[in-house]
MDTraj code that builds the backbone (N, CA, C; nanometers):
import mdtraj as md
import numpy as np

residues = "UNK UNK UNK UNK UNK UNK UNK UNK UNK UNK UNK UNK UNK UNK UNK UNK UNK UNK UNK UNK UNK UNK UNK UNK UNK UNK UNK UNK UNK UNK UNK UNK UNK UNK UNK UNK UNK UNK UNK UNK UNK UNK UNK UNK UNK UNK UNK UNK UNK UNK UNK UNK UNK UNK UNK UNK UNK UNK UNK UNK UNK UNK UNK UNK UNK UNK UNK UNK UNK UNK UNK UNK UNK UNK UNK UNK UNK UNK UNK UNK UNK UNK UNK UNK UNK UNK UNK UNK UNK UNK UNK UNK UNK UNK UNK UNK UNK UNK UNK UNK UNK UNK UNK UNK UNK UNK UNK UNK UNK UNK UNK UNK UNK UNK UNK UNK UNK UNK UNK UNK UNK UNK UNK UNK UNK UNK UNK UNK UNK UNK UNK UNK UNK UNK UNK UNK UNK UNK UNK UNK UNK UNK UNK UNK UNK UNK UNK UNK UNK UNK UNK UNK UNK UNK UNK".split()
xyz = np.array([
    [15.2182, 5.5776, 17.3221],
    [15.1867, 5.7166, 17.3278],
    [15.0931, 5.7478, 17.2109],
    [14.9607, 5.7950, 17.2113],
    [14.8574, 5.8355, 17.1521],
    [14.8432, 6.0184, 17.1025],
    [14.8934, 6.0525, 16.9910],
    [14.8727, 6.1942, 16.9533],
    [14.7470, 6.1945, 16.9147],
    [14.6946, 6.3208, 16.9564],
    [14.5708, 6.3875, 16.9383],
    [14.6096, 6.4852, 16.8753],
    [14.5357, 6.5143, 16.7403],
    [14.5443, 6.6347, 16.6773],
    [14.3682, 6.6896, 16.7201],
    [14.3435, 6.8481, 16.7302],
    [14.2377, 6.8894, 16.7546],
    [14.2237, 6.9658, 16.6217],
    [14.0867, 6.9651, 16.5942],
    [14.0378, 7.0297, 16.4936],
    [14.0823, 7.1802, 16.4237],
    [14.1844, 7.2377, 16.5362],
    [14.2263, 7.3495, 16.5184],
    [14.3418, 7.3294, 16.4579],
    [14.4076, 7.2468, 16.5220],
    [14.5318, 7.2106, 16.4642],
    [14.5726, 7.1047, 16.3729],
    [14.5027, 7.0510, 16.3263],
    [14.4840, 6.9779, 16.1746],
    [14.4700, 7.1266, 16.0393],
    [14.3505, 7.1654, 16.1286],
    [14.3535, 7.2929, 16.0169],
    [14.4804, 7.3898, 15.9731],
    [14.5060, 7.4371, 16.1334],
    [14.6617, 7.5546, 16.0701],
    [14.7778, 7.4041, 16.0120],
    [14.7442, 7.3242, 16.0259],
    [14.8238, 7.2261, 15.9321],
    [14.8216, 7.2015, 15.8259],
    [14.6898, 7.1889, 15.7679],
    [14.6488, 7.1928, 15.6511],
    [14.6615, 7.3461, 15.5756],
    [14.6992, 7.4637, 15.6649],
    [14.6671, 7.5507, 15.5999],
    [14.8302, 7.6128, 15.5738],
    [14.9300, 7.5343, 15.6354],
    [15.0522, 7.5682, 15.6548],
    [15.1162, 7.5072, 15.5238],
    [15.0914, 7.3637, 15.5252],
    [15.1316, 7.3007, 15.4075],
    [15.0879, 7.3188, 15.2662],
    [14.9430, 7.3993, 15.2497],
    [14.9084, 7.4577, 15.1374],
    [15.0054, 7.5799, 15.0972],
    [15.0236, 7.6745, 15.1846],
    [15.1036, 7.8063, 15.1838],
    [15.2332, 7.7284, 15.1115],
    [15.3237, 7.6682, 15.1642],
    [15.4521, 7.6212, 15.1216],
    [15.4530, 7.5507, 15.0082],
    [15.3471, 7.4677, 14.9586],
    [15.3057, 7.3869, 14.8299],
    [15.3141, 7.4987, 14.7276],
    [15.2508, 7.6057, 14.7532],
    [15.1831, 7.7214, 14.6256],
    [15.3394, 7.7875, 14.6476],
    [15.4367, 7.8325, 14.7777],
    [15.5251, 7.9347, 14.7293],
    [15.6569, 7.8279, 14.6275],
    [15.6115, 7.7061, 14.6647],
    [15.7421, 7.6323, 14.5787],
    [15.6750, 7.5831, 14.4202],
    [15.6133, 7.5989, 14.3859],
    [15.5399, 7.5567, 14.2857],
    [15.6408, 7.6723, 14.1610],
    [15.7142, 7.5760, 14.0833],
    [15.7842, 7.6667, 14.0020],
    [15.6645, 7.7018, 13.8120],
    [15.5086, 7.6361, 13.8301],
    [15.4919, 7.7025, 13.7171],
    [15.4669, 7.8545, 13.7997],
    [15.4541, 7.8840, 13.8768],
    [15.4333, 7.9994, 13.9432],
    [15.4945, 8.1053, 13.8898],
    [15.6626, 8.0451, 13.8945],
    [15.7337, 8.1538, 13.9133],
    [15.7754, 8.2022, 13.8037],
    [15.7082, 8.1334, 13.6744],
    [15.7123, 8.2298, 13.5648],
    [15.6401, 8.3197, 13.4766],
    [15.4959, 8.3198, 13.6088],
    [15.4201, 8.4419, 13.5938],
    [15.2801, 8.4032, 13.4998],
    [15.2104, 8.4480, 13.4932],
    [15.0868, 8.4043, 13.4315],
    [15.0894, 8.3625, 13.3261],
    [15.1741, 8.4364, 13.2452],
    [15.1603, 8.4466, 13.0560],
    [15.2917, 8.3621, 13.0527],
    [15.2989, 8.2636, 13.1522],
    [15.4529, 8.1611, 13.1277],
    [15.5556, 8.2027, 13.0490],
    [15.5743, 8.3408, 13.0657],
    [15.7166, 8.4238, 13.0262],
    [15.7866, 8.4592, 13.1280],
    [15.9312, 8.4228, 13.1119],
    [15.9924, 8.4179, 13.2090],
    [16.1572, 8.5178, 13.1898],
    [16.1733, 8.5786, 13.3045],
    [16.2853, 8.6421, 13.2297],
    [16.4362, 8.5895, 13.2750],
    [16.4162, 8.4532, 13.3116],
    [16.5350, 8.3651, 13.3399],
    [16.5843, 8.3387, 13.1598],
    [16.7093, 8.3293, 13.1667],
    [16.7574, 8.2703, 12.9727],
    [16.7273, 8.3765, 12.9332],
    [16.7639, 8.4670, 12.9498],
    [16.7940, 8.5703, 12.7775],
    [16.6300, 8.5770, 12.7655],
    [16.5500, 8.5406, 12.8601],
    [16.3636, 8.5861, 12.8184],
    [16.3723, 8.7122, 12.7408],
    [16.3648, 8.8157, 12.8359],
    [16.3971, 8.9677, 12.7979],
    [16.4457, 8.9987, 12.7065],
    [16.5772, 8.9790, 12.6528],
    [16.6481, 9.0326, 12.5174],
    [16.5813, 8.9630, 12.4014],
    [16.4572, 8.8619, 12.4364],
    [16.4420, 8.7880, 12.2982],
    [16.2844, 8.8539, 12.3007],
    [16.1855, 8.9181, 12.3822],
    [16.0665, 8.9702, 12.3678],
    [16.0689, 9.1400, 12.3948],
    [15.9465, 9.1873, 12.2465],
    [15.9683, 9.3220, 12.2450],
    [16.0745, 9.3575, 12.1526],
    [16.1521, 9.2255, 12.0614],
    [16.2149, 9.2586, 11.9758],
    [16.2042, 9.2398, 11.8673],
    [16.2332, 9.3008, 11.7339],
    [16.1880, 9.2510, 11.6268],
    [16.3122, 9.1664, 11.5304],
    [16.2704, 9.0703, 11.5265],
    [16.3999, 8.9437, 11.4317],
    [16.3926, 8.9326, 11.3125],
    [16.5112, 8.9817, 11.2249],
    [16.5020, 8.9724, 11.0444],
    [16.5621, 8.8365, 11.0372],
    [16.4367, 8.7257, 10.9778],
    [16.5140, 8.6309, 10.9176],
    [16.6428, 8.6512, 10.8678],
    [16.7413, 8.5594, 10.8675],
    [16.8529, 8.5460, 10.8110],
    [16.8886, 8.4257, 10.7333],
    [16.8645, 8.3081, 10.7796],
    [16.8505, 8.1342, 10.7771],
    [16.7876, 8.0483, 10.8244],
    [16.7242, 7.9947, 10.7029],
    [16.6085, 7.8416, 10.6981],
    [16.6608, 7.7263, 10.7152],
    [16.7323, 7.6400, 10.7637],
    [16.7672, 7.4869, 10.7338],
    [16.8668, 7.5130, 10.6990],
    [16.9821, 7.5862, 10.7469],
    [17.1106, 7.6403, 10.6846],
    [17.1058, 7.6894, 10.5548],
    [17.0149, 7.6899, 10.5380],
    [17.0797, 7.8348, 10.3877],
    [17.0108, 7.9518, 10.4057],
    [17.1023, 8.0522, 10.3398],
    [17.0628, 8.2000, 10.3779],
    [16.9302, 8.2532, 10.3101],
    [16.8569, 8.3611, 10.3691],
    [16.7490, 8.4128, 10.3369],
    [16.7504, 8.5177, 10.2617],
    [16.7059, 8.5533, 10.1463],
    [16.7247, 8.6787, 10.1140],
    [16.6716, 8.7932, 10.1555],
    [16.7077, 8.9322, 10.1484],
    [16.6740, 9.0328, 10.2401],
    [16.5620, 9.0866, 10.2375],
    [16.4900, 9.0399, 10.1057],
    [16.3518, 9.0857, 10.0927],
    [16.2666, 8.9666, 10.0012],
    [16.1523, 8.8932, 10.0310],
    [16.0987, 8.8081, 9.9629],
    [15.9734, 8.8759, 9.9347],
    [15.9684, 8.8829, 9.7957],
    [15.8444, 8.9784, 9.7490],
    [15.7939, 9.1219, 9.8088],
    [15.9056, 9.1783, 9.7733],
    [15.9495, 9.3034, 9.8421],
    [15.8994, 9.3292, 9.9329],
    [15.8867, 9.2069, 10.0656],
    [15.8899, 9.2189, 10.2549],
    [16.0017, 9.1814, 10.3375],
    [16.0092, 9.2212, 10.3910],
    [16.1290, 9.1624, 10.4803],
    [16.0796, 9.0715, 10.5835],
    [16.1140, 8.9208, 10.5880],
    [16.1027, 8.8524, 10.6442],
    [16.1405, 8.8282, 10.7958],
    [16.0597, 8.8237, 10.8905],
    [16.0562, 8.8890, 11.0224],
    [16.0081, 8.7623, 11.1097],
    [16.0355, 8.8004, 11.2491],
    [15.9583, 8.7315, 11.4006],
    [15.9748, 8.8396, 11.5197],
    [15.8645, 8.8229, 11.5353],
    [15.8309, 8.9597, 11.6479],
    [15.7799, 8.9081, 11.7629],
    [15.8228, 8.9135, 11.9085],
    [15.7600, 8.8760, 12.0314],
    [15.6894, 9.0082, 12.1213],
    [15.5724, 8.9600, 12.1401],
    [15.5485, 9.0771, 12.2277],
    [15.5222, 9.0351, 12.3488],
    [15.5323, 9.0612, 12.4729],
    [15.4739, 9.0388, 12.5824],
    [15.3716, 9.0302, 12.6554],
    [15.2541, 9.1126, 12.5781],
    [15.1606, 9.1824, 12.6205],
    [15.0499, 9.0479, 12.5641],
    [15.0158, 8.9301, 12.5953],
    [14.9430, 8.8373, 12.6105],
    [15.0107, 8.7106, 12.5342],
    [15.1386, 8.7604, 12.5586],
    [15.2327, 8.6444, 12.4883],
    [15.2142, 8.6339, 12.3610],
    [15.2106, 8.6899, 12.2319],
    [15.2019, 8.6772, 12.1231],
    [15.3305, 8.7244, 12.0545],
    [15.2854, 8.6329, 11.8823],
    [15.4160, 8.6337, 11.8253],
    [15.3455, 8.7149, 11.6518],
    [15.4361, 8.8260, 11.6141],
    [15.3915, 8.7831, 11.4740],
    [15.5270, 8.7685, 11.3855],
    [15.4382, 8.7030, 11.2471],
    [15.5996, 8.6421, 11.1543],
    [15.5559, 8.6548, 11.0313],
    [15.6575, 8.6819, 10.9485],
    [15.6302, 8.6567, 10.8044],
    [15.7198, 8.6492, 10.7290],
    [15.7034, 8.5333, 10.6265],
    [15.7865, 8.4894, 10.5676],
    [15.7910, 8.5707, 10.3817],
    [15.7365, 8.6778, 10.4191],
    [15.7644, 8.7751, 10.2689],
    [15.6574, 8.7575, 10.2194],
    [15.5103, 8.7520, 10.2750],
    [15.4109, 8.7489, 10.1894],
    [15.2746, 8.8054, 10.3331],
    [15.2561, 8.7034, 10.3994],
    [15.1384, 8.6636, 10.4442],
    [15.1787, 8.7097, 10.6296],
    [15.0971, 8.7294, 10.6758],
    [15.1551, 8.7971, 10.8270],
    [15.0766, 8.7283, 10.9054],
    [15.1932, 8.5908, 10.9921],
    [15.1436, 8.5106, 11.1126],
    [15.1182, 8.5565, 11.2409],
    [14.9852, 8.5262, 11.3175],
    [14.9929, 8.5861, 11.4344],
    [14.9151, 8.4887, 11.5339],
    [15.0125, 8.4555, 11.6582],
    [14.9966, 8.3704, 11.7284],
    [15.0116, 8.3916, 11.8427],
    [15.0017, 8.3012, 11.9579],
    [15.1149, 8.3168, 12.0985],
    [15.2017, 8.1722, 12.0952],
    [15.2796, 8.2227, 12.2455],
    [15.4111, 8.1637, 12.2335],
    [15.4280, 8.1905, 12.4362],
    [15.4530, 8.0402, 12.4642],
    [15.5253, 8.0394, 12.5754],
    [15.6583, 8.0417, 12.6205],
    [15.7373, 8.0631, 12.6960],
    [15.8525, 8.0078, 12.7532],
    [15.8446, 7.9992, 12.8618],
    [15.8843, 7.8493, 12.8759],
    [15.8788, 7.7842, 13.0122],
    [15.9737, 7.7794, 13.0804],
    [16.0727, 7.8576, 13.0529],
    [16.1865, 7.8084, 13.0933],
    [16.3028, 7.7225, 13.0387],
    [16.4358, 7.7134, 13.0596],
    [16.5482, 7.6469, 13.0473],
    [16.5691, 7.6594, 12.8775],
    [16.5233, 7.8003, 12.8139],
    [16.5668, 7.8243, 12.6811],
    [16.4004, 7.7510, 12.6120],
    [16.3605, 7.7032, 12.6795],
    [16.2505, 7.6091, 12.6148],
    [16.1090, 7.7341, 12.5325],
    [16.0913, 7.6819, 12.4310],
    [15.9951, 7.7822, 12.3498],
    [15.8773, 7.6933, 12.2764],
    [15.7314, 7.7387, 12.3146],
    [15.5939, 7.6718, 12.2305],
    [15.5105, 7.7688, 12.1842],
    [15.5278, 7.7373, 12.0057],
    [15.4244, 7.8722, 11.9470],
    [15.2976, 7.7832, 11.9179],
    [15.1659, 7.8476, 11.9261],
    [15.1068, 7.7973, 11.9026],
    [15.0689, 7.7961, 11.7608],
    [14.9680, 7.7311, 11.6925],
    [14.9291, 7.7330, 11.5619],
    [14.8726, 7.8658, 11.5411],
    [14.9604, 7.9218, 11.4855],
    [14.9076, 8.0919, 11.4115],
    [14.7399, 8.1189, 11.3143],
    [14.7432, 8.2091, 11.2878],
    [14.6622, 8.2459, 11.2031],
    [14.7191, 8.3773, 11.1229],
    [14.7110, 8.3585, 10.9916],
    [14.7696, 8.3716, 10.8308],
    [14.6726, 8.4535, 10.8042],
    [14.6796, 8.5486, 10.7572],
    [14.6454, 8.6402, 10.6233],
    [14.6486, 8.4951, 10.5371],
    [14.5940, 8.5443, 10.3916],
    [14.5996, 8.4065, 10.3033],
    [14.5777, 8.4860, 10.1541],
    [14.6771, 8.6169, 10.1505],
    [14.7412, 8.6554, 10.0199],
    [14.7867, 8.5256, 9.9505],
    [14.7958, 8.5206, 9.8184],
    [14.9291, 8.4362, 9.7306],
    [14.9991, 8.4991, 9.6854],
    [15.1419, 8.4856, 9.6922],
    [15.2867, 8.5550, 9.6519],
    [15.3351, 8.4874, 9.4734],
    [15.3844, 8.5194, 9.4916],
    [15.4875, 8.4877, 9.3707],
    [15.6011, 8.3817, 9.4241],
    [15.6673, 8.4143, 9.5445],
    [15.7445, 8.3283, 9.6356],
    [15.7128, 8.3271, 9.7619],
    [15.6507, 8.1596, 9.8098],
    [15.6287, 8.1374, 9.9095],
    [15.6615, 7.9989, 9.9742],
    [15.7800, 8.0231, 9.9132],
    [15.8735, 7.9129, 10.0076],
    [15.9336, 7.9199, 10.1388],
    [15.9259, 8.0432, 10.1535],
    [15.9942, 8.0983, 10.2659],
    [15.9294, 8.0809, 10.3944],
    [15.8145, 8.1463, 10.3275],
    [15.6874, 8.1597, 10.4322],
    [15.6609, 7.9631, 10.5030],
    [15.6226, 7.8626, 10.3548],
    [15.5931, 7.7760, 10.4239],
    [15.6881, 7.7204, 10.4861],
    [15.8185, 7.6882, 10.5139],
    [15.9382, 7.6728, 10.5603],
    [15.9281, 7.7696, 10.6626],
    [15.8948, 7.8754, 10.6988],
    [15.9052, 7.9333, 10.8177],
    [15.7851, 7.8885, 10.9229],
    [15.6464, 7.8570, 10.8536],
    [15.5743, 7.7912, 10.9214],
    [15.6044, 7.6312, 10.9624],
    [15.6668, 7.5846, 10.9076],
    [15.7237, 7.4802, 10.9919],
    [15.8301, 7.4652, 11.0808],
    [15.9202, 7.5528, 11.0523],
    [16.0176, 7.5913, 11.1685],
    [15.9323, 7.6318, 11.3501],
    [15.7987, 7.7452, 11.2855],
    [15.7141, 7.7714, 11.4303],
    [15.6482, 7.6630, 11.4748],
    [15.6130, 7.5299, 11.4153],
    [15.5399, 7.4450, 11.4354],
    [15.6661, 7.3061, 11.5184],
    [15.7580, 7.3285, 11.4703],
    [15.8743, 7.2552, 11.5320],
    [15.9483, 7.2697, 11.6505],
    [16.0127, 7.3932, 11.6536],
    [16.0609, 7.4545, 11.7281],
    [16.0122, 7.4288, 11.8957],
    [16.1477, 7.3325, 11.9576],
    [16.1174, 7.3717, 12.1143],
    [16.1991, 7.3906, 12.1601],
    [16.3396, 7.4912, 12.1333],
    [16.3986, 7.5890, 12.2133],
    [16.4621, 7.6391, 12.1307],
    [16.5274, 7.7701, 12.1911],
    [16.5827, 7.8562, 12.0813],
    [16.7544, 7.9140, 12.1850],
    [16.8052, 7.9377, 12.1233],
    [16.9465, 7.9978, 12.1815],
    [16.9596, 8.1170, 12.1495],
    [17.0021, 8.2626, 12.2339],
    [16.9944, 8.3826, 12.2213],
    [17.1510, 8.4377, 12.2512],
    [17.2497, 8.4924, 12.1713],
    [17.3945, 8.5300, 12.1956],
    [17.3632, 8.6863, 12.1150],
    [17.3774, 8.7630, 12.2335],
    [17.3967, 8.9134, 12.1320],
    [17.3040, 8.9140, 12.0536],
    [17.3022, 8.9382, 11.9465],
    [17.2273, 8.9869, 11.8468],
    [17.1427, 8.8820, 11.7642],
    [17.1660, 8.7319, 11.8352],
    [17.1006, 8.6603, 11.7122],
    [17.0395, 8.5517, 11.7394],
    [16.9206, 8.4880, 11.7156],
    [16.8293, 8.4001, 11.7834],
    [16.8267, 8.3316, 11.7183],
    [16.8499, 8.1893, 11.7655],
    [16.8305, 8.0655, 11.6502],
    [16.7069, 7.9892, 11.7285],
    [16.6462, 7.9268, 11.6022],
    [16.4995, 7.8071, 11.6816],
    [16.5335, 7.6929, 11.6755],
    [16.5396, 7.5929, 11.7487],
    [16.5649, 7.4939, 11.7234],
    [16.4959, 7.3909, 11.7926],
    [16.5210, 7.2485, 11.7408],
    [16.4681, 7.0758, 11.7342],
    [16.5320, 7.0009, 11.8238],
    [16.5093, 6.9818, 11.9453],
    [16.6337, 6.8960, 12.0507],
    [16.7815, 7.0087, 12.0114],
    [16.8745, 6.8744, 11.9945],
    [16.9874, 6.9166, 11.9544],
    [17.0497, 6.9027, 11.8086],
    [16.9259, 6.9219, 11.7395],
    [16.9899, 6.9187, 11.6088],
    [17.0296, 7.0194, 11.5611],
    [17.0937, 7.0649, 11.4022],
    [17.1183, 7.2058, 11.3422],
    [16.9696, 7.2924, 11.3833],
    [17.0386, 7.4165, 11.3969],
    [16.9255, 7.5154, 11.3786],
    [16.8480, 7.5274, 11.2968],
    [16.7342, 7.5468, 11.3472],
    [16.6241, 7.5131, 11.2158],
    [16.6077, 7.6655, 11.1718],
    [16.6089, 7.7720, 11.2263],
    [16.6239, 7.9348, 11.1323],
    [16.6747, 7.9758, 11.2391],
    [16.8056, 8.0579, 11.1949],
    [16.8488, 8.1759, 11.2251],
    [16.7390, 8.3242, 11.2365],
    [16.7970, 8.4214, 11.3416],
    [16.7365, 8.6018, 11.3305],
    [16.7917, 8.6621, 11.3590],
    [16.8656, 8.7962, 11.2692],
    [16.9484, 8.8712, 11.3641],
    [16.8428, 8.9624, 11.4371],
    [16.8683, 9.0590, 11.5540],
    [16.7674, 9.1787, 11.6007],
    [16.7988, 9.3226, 11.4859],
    [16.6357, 9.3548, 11.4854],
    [16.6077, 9.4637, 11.4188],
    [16.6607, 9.5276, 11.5189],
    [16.7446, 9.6732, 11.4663],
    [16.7818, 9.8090, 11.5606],
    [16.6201, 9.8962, 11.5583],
])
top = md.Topology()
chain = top.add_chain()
for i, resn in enumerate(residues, 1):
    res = top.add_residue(resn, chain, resSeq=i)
    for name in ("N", "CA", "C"):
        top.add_atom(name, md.element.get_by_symbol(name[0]), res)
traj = md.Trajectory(xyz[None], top)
């Protein structure tokens, strides 16, 4: 038995299996700016995060009289941060499954008096590929190792 496909029907074939390729395609489904509001997306963008903890030890509440911060916005996926001196501003994906990628920021390039914080916080954004969100407090983290910084949410 010999099937003949006709030129018509190769096409709505070809044009059937494209349709179903693109609606299952999951980078799709987390929207252009690969923010997604599966995982706690939502409660963690549009909010503003007061450092709390670097590498397990605590942060103090003001480093060179700033308060040390991480801010997500939605609005072309960007992040800004500062570690009590200098104000980072970048973007940042989430792809999903808690998973988080900031890109390499760009710094103001004040000098502080203390800027340990700051460079320790720039390596936490440079590390960081997922973060965990419970209530009020966002940690970044390395696989499954300790949290690399704690944030509680600004009210």
């Amino acid at each position: 038995m010999e099937i003949v496909l006709s030129a018509k029907s190769t096409f709505l074939f070809a044009i059937s299996f494209g349709l179903i390729a693109f609606a299952c395609n999951p980078a799709r489904k987390a929207g252009s700016n690969n923010i997604s509001t599966e995982d706690g997306a939502a409660g963690l963008t549009n909010s503003k995060w007061k450092l709390v903890e670097l590498y397990g030890q605590p942060v103090a509440e003001k480093i060179n009289d700033k308060e040390p911060f991480l801010q997500f916005l939605t609005k072309d996926s960007r992040y800004s941060a500062s570690g009590g001196c200098n104000t980072i501003n970048g973007t940042f994906t989430l792809p999903g499954n808690n998973r988080i990628h900031f890109s390499q920021g760009m710094s103001t390039l004040m000098a502080c008096e203390n800027m340990d914080v700051e460079s320790r916080l720039i390596k936490v954004l440079e590390t960081a590929d997922n973060y965990s969100l419970s209530e009020n407090t966002l940690t970044l983290n390395k696989a499954r190792m300790a949290p690399l910084a704690r944030f509680q949410r600004v009210e």
